[in-house]
C-alpha positions as CSV (number, residue, x, y, z in Angstrom):
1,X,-11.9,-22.4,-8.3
2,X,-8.3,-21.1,-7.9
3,X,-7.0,-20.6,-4.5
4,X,-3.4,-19.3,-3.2
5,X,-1.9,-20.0,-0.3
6,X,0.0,-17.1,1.7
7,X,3.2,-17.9,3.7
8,X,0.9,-17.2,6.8
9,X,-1.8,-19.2,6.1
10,X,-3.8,-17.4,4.9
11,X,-5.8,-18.6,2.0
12,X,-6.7,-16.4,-1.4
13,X,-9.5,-16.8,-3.5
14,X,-10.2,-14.8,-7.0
15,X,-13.7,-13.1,-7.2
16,X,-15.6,-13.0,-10.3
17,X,-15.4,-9.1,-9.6
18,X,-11.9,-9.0,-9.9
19,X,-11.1,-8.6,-6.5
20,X,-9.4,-11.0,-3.5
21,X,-11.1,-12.5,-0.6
22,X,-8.6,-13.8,1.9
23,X,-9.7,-16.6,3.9
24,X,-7.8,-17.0,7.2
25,X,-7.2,-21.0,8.1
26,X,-10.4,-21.1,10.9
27,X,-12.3,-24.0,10.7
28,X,-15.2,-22.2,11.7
29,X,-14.8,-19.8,8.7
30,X,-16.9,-21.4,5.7
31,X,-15.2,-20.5,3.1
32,X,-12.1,-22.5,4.6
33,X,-14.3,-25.3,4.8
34,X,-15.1,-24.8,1.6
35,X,-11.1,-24.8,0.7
36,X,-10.6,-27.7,2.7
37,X,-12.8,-29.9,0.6
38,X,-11.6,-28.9,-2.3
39,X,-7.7,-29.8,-1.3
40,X,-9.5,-32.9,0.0
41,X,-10.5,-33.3,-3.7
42,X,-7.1,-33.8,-4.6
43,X,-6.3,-30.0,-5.6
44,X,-3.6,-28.2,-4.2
45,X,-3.1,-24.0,-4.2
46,X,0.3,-22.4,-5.2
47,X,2.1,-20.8,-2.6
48,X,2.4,-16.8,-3.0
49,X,5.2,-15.1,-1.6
50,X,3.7,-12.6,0.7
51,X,2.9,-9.4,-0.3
52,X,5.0,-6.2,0.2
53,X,3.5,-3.9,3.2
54,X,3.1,-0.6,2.1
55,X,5.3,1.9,3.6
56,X,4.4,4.3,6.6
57,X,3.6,7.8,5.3
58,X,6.1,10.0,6.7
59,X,6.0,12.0,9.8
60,X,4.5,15.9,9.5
61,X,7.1,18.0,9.7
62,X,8.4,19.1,13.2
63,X,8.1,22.7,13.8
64,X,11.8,23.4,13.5
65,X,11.3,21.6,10.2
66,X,8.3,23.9,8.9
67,X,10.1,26.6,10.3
68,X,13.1,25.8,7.8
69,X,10.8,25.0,5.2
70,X,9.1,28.4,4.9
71,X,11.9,30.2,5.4
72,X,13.4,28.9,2.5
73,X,10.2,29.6,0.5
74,X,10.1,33.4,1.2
75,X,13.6,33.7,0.4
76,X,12.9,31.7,-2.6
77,X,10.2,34.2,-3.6
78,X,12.4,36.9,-2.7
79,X,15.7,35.8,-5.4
80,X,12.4,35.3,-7.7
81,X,10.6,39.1,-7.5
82,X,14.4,40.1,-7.7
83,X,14.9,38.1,-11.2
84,X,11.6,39.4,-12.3
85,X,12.2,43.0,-11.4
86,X,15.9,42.3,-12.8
87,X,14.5,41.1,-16.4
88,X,11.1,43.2,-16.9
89,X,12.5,46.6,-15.0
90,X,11.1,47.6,-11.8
């Protein structure tokens, strides 16, 4: 068994799956019991820096904001219909 140890605490352990179980440092979890022995066995798990939060999806547009925004996509369309008109006659 391979464990890691986050700087929280908190204890990782590689599935057979592939995936993570993270074990948080309760005695009355199991599975930290189960890590505990096995450090008591003389093992000792690596410390992984912790992992990088992901970042908060950004707010919705306000309604000034939309506002702007479709604004500047009709007069987008609008210098567009001109180029087409411009290069196929119309």
């Amino acid at each position: 068994m391979n464990y890691e140890r986050l700087v929280s605490g908190a204890i990782l352990r590689p599935n057979d799956d592939g995936s993570i179980t993270s074990i948080p440092p309760d005695e009355r979890n199991s599975d930290y019991r189960v890590y505990l022995a096995w450090v008591a066995a003389g093992n000792e798990a690596p410390i992984r820096p912790e992992p990088i939060p992901e970042p908060a999806p950004p707010a919705p547009p306000t309604r000034a904001e939309y506002t702007k925004l479709q604004d500047q996509l009709i007069a987008s369309n609008e210098v567009m219909d001109e180029m087409i008109s411009i290069v196929f006659g119309g």
